[in-house]
C-alpha positions in Angstrom: 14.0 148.9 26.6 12.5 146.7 29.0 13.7 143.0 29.9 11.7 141.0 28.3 10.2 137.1 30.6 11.1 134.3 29.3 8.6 131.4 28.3 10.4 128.0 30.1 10.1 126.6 26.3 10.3 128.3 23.0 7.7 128.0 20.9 9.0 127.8 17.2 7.1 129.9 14.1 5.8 132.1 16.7 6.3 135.9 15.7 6.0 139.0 17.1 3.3 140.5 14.1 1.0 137.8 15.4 1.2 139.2 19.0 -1.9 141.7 20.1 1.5 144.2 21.1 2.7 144.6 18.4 3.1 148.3 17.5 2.7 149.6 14.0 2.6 153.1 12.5 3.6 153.3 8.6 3.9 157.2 9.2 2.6 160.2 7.0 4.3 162.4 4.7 4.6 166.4 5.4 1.7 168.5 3.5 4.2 171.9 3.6 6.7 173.2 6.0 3.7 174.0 8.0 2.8 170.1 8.5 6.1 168.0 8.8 5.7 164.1 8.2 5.7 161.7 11.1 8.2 159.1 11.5 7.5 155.0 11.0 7.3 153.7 14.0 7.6 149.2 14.8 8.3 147.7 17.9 6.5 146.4 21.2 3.8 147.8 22.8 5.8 146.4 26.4 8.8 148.4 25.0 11.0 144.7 25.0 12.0 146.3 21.4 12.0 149.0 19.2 12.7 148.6 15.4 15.3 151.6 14.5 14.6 152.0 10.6 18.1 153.5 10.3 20.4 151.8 12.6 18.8 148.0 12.6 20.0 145.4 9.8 17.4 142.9 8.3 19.1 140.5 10.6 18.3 142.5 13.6 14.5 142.9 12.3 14.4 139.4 12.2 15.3 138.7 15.5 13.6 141.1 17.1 10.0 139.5 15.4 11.1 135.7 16.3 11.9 136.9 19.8 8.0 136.1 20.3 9.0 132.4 20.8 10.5 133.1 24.1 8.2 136.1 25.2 6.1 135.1 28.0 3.8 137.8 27.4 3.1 137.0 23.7 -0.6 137.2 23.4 -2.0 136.1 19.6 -4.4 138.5 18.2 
Protein backbone atom coordinates (compact mmCIF):
# COMPACT_ATOMS: atom_id res chain seq x y z
CA UNK A 1 0.00 0.00 0.00
CA UNK A 2 0.81 3.41 -0.63
CA UNK A 3 0.95 6.33 2.14
CA UNK A 4 -1.84 7.96 1.89
CA UNK A 5 -1.65 12.68 2.24
CA UNK A 6 -3.22 13.98 4.73
CA UNK A 7 -5.97 16.80 4.45
CA UNK A 8 -4.71 19.58 7.28
CA UNK A 9 -8.43 19.09 8.66
CA UNK A 10 -10.69 16.18 8.65
CA UNK A 11 -13.73 16.39 7.13
CA UNK A 12 -16.40 14.36 9.13
CA UNK A 13 -19.19 11.95 7.14
CA UNK A 14 -16.89 11.93 4.37
CA UNK A 15 -16.36 8.17 2.97
CA UNK A 16 -14.39 6.55 0.74
CA UNK A 17 -17.66 4.93 -1.56
CA UNK A 18 -18.30 8.57 -2.31
CA UNK A 19 -14.68 9.09 -3.67
CA UNK A 20 -14.37 8.79 -7.82
CA UNK A 21 -11.31 6.00 -6.52
CA UNK A 22 -13.04 3.94 -5.17
CA UNK A 23 -12.53 0.44 -6.64
CA UNK A 24 -15.28 -2.11 -6.84
CA UNK A 25 -15.63 -5.54 -8.40
CA UNK A 26 -18.43 -7.85 -6.83
CA UNK A 27 -16.70 -10.86 -8.83
CA UNK A 28 -18.20 -13.68 -10.99
CA UNK A 29 -18.84 -17.22 -10.25
CA UNK A 30 -16.89 -20.17 -12.25
CA UNK A 31 -19.15 -21.64 -15.32
CA UNK A 32 -16.95 -25.20 -15.08
CA UNK A 33 -13.49 -26.10 -14.25
CA UNK A 34 -12.72 -24.70 -17.59
CA UNK A 35 -13.91 -21.04 -16.31
CA UNK A 36 -12.86 -20.48 -12.64
CA UNK A 37 -14.66 -17.52 -10.76
CA UNK A 38 -12.89 -14.22 -10.09
CA UNK A 39 -12.32 -12.99 -6.80
CA UNK A 40 -14.26 -9.64 -5.08
CA UNK A 41 -12.12 -7.14 -5.21
CA UNK A 42 -12.68 -3.32 -2.78
CA UNK A 43 -10.20 -0.91 -2.05
CA UNK A 44 -8.51 2.34 -3.66
CA UNK A 45 -7.85 3.02 -6.95
CA UNK A 46 -4.29 5.07 -5.36
CA UNK A 47 -3.64 1.67 -3.61
CA UNK A 48 -3.84 3.69 0.11
CA UNK A 49 -5.97 0.39 0.88
CA UNK A 50 -7.11 -2.77 -0.08
CA UNK A 51 -10.17 -4.52 1.54
CA UNK A 52 -8.95 -8.34 2.37
CA UNK A 53 -12.48 -10.19 2.41
CA UNK A 54 -10.80 -12.87 4.51
CA UNK A 55 -8.42 -11.36 6.79
CA UNK A 56 -10.18 -7.66 7.48
CA UNK A 57 -12.82 -7.42 10.51
CA UNK A 58 -15.95 -5.11 9.98
CA UNK A 59 -14.01 -2.77 12.20
CA UNK A 60 -11.15 -2.62 9.81
CA UNK A 61 -13.77 -2.09 6.82
CA UNK A 62 -14.90 0.66 8.55
CA UNK A 63 -11.92 2.43 8.95
CA UNK A 64 -10.55 1.85 5.92
CA UNK A 65 -14.00 3.76 4.17
CA UNK A 66 -13.89 6.82 6.93
CA UNK A 67 -10.22 7.20 6.11
CA UNK A 68 -11.69 9.51 3.25
CA UNK A 69 -11.88 12.35 5.90
CA UNK A 70 -8.22 12.73 6.02
CA UNK A 71 -7.40 11.79 2.34
CA UNK A 72 -6.16 14.65 0.54
CA UNK A 73 -6.87 13.15 -2.62
CA UNK A 74 -10.61 12.30 -2.03
CA UNK A 75 -12.36 13.45 -5.05
CA UNK A 76 -16.47 13.07 -4.85
CA UNK A 77 -18.04 11.46 -7.69
Amino acid sequence: MITMPLTSAPVPGRVCWLCKHIKFYPGSPGYSSWTPSESFELGCNKEYWEFEQWEDALSDFRRKLQSAETCASFEER
